[in-house]
C-alpha positions in Angstrom: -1.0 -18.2 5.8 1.6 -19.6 7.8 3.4 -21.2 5.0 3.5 -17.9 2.7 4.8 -15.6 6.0 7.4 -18.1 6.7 10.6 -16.3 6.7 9.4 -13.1 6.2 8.6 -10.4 8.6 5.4 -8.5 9.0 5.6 -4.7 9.4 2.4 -2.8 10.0 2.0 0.2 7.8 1.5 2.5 10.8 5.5 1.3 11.5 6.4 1.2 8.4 8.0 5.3 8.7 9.6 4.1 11.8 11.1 1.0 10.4 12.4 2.8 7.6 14.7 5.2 9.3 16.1 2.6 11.4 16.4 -0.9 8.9 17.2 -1.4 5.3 14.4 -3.0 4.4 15.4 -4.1 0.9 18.0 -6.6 2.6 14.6 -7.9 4.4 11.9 -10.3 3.2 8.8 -8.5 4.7 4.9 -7.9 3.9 2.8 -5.7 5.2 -1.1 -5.3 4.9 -3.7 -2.7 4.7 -7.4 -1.4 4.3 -7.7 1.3 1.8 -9.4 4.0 3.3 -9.6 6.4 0.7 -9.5 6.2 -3.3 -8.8 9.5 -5.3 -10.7 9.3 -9.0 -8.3 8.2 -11.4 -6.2 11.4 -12.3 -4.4 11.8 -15.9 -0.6 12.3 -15.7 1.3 14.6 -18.0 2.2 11.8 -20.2 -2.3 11.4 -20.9 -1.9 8.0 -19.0 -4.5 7.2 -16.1 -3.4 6.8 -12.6 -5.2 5.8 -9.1 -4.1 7.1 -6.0 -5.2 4.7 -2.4 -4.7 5.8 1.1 -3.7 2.9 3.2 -4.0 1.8 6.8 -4.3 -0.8 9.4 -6.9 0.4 11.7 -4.0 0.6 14.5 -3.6 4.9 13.6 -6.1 6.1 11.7 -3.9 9.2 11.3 -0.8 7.1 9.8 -2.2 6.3 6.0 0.5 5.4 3.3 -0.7 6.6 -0.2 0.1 4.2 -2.9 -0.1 5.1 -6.6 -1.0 3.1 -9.0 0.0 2.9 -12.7 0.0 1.4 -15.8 -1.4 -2.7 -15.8 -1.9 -2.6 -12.2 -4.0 0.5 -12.5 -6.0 -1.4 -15.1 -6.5 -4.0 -13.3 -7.4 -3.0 -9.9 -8.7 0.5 -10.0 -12.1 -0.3 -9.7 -11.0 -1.8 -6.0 -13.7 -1.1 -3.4 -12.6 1.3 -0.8 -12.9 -1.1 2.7 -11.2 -3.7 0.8 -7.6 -5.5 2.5 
């Protein structure tokens, strides 16, 4: 673990609003990690293509969740993702 955060900076999701308004965080290497908490059935978009929706957290605030959508290959591959799961 050490070797793959070297150089990079570690930003906990319940930050991550914070950091944004204050950093340009594209000009950063950074990582940040989560638990989903929530998983929303796959919903169909306009386009007839399947998406997933996760709420996100890192147990720090339960009421600061980031809600990451997922499409397309990544959709396929992970939507069956356990809720619980890092």
């Amino acid at each position: 673990m050490d070797r793959k955060m070297a150089n990079r900076k570690l930003i906990r999701l319940s930050q991550l609003k914070s950091k944004l308004a204050i950093e340009n965080l594209e000009e950063i290497d950074w990582v940040t990690f989560g638990v989903i908490v929530k998983k929303v059935t796959p919903q169909s978009a306009n386009n007839g293509r399947t998406f997933s929706i996760w709420r996100l957290n890192d147990l720090r605030d339960l009421n600061q969740c980031v809600s990451l959508f997922l499409f397309g290959d990544i959709h396929k591959e992970h939507w069956k993702t356990e809720q619980g799961t890092v």
